[in-house]
C-alpha positions as semicolon CSV with decimal commas, in nm:
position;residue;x (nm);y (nm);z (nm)
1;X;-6,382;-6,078;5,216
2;X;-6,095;-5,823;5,259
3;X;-5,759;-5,864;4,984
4;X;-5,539;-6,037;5,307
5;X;-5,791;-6,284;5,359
6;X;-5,803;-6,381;4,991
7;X;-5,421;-6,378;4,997
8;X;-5,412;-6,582;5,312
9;X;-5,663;-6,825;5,162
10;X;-5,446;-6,882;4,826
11;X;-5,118;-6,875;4,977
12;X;-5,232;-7,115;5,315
13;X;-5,439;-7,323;5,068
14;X;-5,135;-7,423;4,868
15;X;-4,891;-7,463;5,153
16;X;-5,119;-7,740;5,286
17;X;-5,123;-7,903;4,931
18;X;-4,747;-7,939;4,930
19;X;-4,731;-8,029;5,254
20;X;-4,989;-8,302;5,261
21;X;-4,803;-8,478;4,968
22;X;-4,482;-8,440;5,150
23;X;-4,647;-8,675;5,430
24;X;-4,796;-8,918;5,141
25;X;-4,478;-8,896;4,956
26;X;-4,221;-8,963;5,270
27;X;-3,902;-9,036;5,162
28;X;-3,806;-9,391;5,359
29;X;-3,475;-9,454;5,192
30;X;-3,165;-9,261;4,999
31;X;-3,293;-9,385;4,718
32;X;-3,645;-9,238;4,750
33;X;-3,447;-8,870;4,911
34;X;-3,164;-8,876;4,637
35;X;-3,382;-8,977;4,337
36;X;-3,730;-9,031;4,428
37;X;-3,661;-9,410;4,378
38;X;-3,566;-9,366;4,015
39;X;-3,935;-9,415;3,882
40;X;-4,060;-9,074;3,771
41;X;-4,270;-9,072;3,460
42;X;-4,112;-8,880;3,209
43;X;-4,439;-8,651;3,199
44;X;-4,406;-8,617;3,562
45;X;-4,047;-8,541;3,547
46;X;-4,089;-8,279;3,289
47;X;-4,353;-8,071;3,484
48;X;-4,117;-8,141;3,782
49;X;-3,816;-7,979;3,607
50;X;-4,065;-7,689;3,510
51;X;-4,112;-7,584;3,858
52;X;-3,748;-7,661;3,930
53;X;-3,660;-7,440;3,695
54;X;-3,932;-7,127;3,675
55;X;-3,793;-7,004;4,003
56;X;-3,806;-6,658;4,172
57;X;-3,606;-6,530;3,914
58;X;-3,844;-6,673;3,612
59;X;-4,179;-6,564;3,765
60;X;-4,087;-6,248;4,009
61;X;-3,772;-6,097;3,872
62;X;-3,775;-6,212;3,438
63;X;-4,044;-5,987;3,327
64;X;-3,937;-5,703;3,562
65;X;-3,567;-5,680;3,430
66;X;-3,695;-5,679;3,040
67;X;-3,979;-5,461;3,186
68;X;-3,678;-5,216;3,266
69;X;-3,382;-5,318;3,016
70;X;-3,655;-5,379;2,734
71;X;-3,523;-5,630;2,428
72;X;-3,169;-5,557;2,594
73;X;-3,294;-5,788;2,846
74;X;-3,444;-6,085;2,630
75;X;-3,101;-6,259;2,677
76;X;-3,205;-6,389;2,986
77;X;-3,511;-6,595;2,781
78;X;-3,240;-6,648;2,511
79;X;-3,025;-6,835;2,764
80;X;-3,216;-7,027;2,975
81;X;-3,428;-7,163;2,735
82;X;-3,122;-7,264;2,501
83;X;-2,920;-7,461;2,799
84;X;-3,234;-7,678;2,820
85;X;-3,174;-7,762;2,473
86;X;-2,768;-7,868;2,588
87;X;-2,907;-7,986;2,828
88;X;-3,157;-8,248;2,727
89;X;-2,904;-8,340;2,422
90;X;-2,549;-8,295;2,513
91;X;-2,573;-8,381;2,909
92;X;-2,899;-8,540;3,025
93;X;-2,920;-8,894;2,866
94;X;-2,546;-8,979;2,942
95;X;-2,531;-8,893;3,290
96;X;-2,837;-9,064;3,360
97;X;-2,721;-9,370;3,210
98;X;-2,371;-9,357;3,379
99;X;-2,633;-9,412;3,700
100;X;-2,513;-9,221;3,948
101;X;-2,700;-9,068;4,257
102;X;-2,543;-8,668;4,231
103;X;-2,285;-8,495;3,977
104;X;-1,978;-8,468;4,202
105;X;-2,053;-8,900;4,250
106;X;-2,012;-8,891;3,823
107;X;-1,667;-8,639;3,845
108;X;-1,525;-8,840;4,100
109;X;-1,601;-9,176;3,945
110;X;-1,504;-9,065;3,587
111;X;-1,162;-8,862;3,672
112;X;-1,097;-9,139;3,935
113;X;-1,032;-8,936;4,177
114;X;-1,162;-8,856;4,536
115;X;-1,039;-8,477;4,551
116;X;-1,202;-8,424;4,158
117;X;-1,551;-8,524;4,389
118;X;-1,435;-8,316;4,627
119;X;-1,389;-8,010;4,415
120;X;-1,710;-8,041;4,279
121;X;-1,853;-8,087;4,546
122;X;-1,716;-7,748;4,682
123;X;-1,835;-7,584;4,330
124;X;-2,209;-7,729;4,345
125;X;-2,224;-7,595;4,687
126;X;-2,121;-7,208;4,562
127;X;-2,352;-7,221;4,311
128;X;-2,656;-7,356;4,452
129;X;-2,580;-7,114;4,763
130;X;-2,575;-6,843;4,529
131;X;-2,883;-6,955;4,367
132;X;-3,098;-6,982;4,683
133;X;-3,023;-6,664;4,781
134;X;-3,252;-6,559;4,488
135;X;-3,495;-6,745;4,558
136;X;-3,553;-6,712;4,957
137;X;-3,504;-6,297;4,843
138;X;-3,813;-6,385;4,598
139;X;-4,000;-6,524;4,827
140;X;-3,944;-6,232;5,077
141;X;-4,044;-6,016;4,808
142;X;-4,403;-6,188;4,760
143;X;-4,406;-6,256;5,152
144;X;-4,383;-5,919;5,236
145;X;-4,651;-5,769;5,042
146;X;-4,948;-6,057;5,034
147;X;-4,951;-6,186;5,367
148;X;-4,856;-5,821;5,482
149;X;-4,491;-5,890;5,685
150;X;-4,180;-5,737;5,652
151;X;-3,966;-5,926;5,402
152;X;-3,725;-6,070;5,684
153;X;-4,079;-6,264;5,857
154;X;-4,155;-6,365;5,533
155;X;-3,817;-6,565;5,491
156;X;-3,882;-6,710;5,802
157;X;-4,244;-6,841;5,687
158;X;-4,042;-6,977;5,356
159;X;-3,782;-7,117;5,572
160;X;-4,059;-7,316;5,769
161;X;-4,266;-7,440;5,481
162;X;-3,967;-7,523;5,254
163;X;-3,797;-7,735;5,565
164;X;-4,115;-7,918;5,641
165;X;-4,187;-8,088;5,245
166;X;-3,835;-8,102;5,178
167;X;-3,656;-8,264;5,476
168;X;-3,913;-8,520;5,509
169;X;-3,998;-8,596;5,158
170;X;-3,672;-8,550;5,006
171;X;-3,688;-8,604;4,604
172;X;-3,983;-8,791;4,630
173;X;-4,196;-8,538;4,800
174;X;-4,019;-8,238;4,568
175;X;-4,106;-8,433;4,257
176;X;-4,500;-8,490;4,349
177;X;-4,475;-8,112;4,530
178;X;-4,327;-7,938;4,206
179;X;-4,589;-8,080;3,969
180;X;-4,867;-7,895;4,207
181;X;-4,649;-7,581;4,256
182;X;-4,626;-7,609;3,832
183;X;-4,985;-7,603;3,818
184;X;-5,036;-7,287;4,065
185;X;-4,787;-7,077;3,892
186;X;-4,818;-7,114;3,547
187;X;-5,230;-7,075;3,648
188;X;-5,143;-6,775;3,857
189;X;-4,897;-6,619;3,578
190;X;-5,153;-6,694;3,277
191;X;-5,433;-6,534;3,363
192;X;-5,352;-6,191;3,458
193;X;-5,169;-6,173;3,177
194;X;-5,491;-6,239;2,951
195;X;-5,680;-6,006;3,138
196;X;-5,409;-5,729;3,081
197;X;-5,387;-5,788;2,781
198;X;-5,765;-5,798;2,670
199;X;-5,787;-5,434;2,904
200;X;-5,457;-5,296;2,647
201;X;-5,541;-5,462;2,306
202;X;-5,793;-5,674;2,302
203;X;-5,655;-6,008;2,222
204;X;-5,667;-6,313;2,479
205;X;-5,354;-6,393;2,387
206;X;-5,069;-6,230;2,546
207;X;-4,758;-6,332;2,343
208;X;-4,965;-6,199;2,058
209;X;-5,124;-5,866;2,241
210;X;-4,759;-5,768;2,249
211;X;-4,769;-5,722;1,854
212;X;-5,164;-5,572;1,889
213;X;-5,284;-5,205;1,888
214;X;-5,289;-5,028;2,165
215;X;-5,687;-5,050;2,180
216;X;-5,664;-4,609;2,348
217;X;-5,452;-4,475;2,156
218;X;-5,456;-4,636;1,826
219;X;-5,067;-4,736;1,787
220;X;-4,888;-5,087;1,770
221;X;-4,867;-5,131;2,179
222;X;-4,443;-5,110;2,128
223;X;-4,453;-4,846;1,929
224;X;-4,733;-4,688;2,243
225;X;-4,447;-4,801;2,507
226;X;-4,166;-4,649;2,250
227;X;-4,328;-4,348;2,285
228;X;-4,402;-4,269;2,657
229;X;-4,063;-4,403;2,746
230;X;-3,869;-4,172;2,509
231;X;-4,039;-3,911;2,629
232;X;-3,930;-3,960;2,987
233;X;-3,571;-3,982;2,859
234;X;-3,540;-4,365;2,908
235;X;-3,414;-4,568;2,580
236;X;-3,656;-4,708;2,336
237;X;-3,765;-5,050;2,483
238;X;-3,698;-5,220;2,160
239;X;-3,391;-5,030;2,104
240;X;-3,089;-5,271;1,967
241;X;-2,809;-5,346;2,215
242;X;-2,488;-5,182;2,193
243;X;-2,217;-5,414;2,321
244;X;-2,303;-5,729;2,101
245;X;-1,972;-5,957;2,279
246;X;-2,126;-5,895;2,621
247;X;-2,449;-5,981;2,523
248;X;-2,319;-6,303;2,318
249;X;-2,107;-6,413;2,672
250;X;-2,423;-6,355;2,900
251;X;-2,629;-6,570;2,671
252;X;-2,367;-6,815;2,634
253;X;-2,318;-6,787;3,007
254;X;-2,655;-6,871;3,071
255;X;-2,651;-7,145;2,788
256;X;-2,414;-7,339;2,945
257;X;-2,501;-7,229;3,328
258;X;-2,845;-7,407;3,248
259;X;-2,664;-7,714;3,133
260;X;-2,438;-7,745;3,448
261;X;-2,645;-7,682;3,752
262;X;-2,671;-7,979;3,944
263;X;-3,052;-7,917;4,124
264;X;-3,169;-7,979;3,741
265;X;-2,881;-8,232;3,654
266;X;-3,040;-8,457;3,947
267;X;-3,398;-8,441;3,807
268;X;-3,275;-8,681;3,521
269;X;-3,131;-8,927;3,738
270;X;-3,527;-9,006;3,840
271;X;-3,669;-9,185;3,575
272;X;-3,631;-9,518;3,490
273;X;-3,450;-9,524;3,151
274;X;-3,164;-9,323;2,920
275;X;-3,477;-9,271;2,672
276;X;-3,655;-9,121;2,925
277;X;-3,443;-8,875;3,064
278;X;-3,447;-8,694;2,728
279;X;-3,836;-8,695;2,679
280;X;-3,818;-8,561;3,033
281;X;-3,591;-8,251;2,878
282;X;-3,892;-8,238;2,553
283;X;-4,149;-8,248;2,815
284;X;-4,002;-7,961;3,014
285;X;-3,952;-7,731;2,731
286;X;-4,298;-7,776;2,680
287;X;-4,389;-7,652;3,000
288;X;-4,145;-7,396;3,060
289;X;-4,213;-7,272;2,663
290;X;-4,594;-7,168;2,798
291;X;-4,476;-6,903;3,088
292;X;-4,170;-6,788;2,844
293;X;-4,374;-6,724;2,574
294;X;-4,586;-6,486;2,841
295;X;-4,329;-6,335;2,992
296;X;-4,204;-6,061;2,741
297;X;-4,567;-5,948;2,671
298;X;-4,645;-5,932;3,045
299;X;-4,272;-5,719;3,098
300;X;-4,430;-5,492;2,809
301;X;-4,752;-5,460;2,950
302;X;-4,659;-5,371;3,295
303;X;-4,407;-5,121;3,185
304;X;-4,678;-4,952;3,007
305;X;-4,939;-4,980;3,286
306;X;-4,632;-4,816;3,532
307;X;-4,599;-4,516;3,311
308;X;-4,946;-4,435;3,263
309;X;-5,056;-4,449;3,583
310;X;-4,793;-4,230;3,671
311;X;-4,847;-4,003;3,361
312;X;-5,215;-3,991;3,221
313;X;-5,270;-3,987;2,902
314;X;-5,159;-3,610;2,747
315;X;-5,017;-3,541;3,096
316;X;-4,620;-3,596;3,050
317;X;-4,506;-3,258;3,183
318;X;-4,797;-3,278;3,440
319;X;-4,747;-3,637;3,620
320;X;-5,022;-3,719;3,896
321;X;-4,978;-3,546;4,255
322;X;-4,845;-3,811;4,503
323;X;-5,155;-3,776;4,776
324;X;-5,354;-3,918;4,482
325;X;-5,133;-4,211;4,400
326;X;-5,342;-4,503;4,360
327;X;-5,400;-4,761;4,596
328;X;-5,109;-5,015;4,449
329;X;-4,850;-4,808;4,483
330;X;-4,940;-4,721;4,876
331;X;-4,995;-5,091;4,955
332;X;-4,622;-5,137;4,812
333;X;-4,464;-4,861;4,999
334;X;-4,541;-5,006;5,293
335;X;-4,256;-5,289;5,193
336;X;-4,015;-5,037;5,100
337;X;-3,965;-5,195;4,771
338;X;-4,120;-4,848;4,647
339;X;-4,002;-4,529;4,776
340;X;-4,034;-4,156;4,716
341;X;-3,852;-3,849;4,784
342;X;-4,015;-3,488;4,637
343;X;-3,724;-3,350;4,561
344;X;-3,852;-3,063;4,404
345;X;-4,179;-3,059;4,650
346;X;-4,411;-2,969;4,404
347;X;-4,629;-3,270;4,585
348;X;-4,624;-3,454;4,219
349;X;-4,429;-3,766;4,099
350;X;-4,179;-3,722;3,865
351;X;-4,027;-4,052;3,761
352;X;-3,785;-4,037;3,469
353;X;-3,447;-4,086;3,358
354;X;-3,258;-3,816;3,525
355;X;-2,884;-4,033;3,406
356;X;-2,986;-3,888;3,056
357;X;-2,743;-3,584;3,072
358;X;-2,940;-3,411;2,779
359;X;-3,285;-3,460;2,904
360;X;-3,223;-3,422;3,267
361;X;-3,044;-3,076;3,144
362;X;-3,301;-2,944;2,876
363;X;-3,676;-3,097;2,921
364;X;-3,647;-3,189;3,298
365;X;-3,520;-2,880;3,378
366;X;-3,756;-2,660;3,157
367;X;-4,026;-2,838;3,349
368;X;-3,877;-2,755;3,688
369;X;-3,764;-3,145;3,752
370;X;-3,492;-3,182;3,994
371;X;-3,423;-3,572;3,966
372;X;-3,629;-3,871;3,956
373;X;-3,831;-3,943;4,309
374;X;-3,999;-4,258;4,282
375;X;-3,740;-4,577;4,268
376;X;-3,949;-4,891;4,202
377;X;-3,779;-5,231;4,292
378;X;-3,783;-5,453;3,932
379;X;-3,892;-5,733;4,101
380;X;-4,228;-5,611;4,181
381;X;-4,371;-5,557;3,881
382;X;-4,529;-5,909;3,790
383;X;-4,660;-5,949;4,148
384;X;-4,794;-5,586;4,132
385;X;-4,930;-5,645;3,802
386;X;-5,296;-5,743;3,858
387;X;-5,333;-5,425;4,101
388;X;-5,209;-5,190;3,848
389;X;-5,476;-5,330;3,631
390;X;-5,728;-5,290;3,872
391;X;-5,810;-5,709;3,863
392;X;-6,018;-5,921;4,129
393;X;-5,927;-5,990;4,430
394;X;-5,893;-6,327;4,352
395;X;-5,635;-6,305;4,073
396;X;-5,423;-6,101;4,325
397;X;-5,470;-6,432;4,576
398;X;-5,359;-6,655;4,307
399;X;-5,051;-6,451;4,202
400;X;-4,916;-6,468;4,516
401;X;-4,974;-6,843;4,549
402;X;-4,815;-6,859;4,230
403;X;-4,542;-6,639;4,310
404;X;-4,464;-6,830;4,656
405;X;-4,498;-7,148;4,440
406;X;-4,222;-7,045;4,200
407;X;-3,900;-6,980;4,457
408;X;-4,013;-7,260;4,687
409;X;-4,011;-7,517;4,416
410;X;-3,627;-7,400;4,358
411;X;-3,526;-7,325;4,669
412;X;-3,633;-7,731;4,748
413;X;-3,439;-7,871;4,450
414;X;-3,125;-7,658;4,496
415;X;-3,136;-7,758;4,869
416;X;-3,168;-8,128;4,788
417;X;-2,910;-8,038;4,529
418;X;-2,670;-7,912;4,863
419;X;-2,800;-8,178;5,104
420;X;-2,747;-8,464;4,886
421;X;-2,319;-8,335;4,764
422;X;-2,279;-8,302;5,144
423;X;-2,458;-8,661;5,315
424;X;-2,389;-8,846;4,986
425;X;-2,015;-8,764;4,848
426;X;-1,837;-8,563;5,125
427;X;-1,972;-8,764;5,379
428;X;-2,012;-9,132;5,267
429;X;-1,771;-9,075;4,978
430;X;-1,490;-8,884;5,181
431;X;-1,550;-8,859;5,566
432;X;-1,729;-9,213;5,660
433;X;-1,830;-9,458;5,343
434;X;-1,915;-9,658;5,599
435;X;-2,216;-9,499;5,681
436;X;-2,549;-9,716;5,716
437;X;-2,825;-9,616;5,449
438;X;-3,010;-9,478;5,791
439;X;-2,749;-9,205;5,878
440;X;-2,685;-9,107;5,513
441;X;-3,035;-9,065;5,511
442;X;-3,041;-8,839;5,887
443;X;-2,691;-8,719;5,738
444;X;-2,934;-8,561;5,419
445;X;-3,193;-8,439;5,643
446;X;-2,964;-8,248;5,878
447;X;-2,768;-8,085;5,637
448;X;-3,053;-7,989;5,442
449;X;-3,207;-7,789;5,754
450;X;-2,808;-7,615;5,813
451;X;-2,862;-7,550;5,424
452;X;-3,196;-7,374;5,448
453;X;-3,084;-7,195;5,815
454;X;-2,766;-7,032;5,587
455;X;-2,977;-6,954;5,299
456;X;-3,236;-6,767;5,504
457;X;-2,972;-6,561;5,637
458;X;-2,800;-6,466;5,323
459;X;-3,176;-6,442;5,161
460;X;-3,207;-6,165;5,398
461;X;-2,932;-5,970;5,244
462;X;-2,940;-6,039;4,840
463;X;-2,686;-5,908;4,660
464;X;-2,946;-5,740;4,377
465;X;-3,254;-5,823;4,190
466;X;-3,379;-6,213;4,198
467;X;-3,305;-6,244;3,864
468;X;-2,930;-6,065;3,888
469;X;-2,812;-6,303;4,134
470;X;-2,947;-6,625;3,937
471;X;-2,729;-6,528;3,675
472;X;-2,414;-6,474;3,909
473;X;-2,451;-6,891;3,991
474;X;-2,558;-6,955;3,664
475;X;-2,195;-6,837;3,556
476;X;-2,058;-7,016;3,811
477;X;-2,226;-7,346;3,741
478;X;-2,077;-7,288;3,384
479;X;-1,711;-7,220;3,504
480;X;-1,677;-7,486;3,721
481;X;-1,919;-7,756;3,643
482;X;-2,051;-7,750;3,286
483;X;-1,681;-7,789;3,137
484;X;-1,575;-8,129;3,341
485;X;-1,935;-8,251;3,259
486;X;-1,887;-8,248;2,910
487;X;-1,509;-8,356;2,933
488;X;-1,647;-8,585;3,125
489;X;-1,888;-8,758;2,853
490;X;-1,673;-8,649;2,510
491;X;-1,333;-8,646;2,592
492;X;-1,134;-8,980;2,669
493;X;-0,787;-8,759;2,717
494;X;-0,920;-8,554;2,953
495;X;-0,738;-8,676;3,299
496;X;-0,761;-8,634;3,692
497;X;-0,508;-8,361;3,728
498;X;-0,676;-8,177;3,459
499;X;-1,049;-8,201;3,510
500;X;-0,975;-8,053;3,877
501;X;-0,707;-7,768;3,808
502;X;-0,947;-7,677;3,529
503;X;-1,246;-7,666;3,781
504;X;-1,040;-7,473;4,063
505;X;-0,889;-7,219;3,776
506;X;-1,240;-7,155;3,606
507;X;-1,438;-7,105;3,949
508;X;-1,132;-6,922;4,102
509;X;-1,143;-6,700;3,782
510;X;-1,499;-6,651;3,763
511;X;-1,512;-6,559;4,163
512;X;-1,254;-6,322;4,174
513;X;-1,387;-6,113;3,882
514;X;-1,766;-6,107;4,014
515;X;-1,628;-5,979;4,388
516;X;-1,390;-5,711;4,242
517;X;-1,646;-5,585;4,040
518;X;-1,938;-5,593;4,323
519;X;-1,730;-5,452;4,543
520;X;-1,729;-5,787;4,761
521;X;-1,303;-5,804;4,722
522;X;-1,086;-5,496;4,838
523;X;-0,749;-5,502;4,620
524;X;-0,508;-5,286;4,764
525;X;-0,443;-4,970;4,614
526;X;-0,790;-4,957;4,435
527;X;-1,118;-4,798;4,569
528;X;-1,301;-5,142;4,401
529;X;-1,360;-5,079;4,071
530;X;-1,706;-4,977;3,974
531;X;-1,979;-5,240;3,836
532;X;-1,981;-4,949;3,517
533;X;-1,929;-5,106;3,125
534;X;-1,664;-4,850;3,105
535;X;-1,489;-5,016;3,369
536;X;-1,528;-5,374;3,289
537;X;-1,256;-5,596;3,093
538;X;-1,367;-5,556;2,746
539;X;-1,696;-5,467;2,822
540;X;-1,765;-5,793;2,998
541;X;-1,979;-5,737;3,325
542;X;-1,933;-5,990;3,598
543;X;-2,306;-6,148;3,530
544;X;-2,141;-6,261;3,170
545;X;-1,794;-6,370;3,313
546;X;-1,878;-6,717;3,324
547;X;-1,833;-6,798;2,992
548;X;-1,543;-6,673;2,965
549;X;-1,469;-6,898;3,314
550;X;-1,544;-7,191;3,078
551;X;-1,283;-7,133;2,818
552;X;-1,038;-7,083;3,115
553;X;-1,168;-7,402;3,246
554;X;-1,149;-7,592;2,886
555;X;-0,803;-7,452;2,830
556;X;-0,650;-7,540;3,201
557;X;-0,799;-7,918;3,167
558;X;-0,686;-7,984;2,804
559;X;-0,327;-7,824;2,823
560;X;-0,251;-7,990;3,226
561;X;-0,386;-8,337;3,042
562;X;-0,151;-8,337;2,779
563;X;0,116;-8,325;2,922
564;X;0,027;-8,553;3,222
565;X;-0,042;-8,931;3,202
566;X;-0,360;-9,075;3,032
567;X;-0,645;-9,208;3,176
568;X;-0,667;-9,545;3,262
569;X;-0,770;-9,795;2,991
570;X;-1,058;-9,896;3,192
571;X;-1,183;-9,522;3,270
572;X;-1,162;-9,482;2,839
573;X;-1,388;-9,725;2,841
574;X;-1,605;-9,626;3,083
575;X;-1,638;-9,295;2,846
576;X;-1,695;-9,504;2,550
577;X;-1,951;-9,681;2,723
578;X;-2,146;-9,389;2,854
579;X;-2,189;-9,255;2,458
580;X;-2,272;-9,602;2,288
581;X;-2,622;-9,642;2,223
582;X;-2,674;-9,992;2,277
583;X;-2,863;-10,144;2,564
584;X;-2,934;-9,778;2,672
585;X;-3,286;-9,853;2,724
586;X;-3,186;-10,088;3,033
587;X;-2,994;-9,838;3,227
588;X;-2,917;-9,877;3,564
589;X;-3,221;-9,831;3,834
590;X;-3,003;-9,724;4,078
């Protein structure tokens, strides 16, 4: 059987899975699309929110940016895996027993206030925009090189699939579908890993291969990857990071970015009781602990694998002629997301670090290197993995399946996320709360097919890596959202006027600085500045911003509300409520 028919077995196999529980799983009211009726086992729930979570940018795009950045990049593990930890303690429990279908229904209920809903509903929809974009480009990604389409088909295929189980199944049918699409990625990441990591070092175990010999040349594997890397001019990969504040702020910005997107805030509003919204949040650590544990060993491995085939053993000044590439890298070429120019056209590949000054002007040019030619897209490298190693066919199959799995498990939650702020609280809470339960619910459905029609398009033109535009709504979430959440549950003083200036001042802040810095924002009588650290306020780039959008947003609500008029008594003790542990095992069904 040839590799596409493997692929197409895998990746067809799985689609029919999800779809056939979409069917069983129909969603027949708002309460079944908003919350899958509120009675999701907390086990369930947990594997749910794994696959919510472990998107594109966990699976596809993770291991390939600490692949590339090396320890410099573990602040994306650092951060996601700490908000959950907010999440489940600080956020989580509280919201779910305030009872409310969505997050902007909580802001507008709690700052009593129609245009507070309203704001948030305008920052959940930038964020989970933003989001899907990274996750529809993911899926292009895997699209494009298993089922052998160009990555703008493959969207199209996404598109199609995602629209069927999520329109008709709504949270219902995305709860039963992520627990399958769970099981097929953290299968499909798992086990090339262990077979990459018995071929390097000889231990089953991955996370603990990483700290093995390197079972041909003798050395710890890092100190092996240390080695070739150097000597092609690149950093060490466990070389220390040099601006500490910007890696603090992205971590922080990813901390609190975790704890205030609303397609993972909505998850909790599913099962039937306070106490079980936070053994959902123990139960998903679990679950997202076993592919974050993997990923850093696999991002090590594969970096390794990359260099050697490129440079045999001994052979650093001599790297391999490109008309005997091996078979991976021509099957990726034919995507584009790896290209190569000869610019010295001595027929071989030199990849390197030609932005070293000193090695690009002493050993590159002593061996007659005119700049690097081979440029290979980061978000490649876990799907490409299993060819590098030379594995079975049918581990290739099930890393696509797995890959596929991954974005369309949170492209469907943050489109439910969108679908739901749109039918539920600008349309029945703004436009018409007259609405019968039957339009909200055709209201849902139609906005969540306009919602995945945009986020193909923009899919088609990401604005960087999978991962690199996660983070970009991940500081949004935590500019806008995260702050009047936790005002929200904590702060009695906090007031109308302030919860909504402060949301408007910390996304406006946060937006602004991201689009002058990506060149998205023309200022007159600049050129856009450049998305360089030497450019940056204080060393801050734009994918750590949003923490800093949080302060803005904690200082605009707290200084606007003291000097405006309290909160109603009863809305005090509404907040009071929320926090007071009695009776929290009855919450509200609803």
């Amino acid at each position: 059987m040839s590799q596409f028919a493997i692929n197409l077995l895998f990746v067809g196999g799985s689609f029919l899975i999800y779809i056939g529980i979409a069917v069983w799983a129909k969603a027949g009211s708002t309460s079944d699309f908003y919350v899958a009726g509120g009675g999701v086992h907390p086990v369930t729930n947990g594997m749910a929110i794994g696959a919510d979570w472990m998107s594109a940018a966990s699976f596809i795009s993770m291991a390939g940016l600490i692949a590339a950045g090396g320890y410099a990049n573990s602040t994306f593990l650092m951060g996601w895996t700490g908000g959950y930890v907010l999440l489940a303690m600080l956020l989580a429990p509280y919201l779910r027993k305030f009872g409310k279908f969505t997050v902007p229904e909580f802001i507008g209920d709690r700052y009593y206030s129609a245009n507070a809903r309203l704001v948030a509903v305008i920052c959940l929809i930038v964020a989970s925009v933003t989001y899907v974009i990274g996750q529809m480009a993911g899926a292009g990604v895997a699209f494009s090189r298993f089922l052998e389409v160009d990555s703008t088909t493959g969207l199209m295929i996404a598109a199609v699939v995602v629209f069927i189980y999520a329109v008709l199944g709504g949270m219902k049918g995305i709860t039963y579908t992520q627990v399958a699409q769970y099981c097929v990625l953290i299968v499909a990441y798992t086990i090339p890993a262990v077979f990459i990591s018995l071929q390097l070092t000889g231990n089953p175990i991955p996370g603990l291969g990483m700290f093995s010999t390197h079972t041909d040349s003798g050395l710890p594997l890092l100190d092996k990857l240390n080695q070739v890397v150097t000597d092609l001019g690149f950093r060490e990969y466990t070389a220390d990071v040099d601006n500490k504040l910007n890696m603090v702020l992205f971590t922080l910005s990813l901390m609190i970015g975790t704890a205030g997107l609303p397609h993972v805030i909505i998850r909790f509003f599913t099962v039937p009781k306070v106490s079980d919204a936070r053994w959902s949040g123990g139960w998903a650590l679990v679950f997202i602990a076993l592919l974050y544990l993997t990923a850093p060993a696999v991002a090590s491995m594969a970096r390794l694998n990359l260099m050697t085939t490129i440079y045999p053993e001994g052979t650093q000044s001599q790297p391999i002629e490109y008309e005997a590439r091996p078979d991976w890298i021509r099957t990726w070429e034919l995507t584009g997301l790896i290209t190569y120019e000869d610019k010295n056209e001595d027929g071989r590949i030199q990849l390197y670090n030609d932005k070293n000054a000193d090695f690009a002007a002493t050993t590159a040019s002593e061996r007659g290197w005119e700049g690097n030619e081979m440029v290979v897209n980061n978000d490649i490298l876990v799907l490409a993995n299993p060819e590098i190693a030379n594995l079975p066919g049918w581990v290739i199959g099930l890393i696509a399946a797995g890959g596929l799995a991954a974005a369309l498990s949170t492209a469907a939650g943050l489109l439910l996320a969108i679908s739901s702020a749109v039918s539920h609280d600008l349309i029945k809470g703004r436009l018409n709360p007259n609405i019968s339960d039957k339009g909200e619910l055709l209201a849902a459905r139609i906005s969540m097919g306009i919602a995945i029609v945009v986020a193909t398009w923009l899919g088609a033109n990401p604005p960087g890596f999978a991962a690199q535009v996660v983070a970009l709504a991940f500081g949004i979430a935590a500019a806008s959202l995260f702050p009047a959440l936790m005002m929200g549950i904590f702060s009695k003083r906090v007031n109308n006027v302030g919860a909504t200036l402060g949301m408007l001042s910390g996304l406006t802040f946060t937006l602004v600085y991201i689009f002058v810095y990506k060149g998205w924002l023309f200022i007159p009588g600049t050129n856009n500045l450049p998305d360089t650290a030497e450019y940056w306020l204080l060393g801050i780039s734009p994918l750590s911003i949003g923490a800093v959008g949080a302060l803005v947003n904690f200082a605009v609500a707290f200084s606007v509300s003291k000097v405006t008029a309290e909160p109603p008594v009863e809305i005090q003790e509404l907040v009071e409520s929320v926090r007071y542990p009695r009776g929290a095992g009855s919450a509200q069904d609803h």
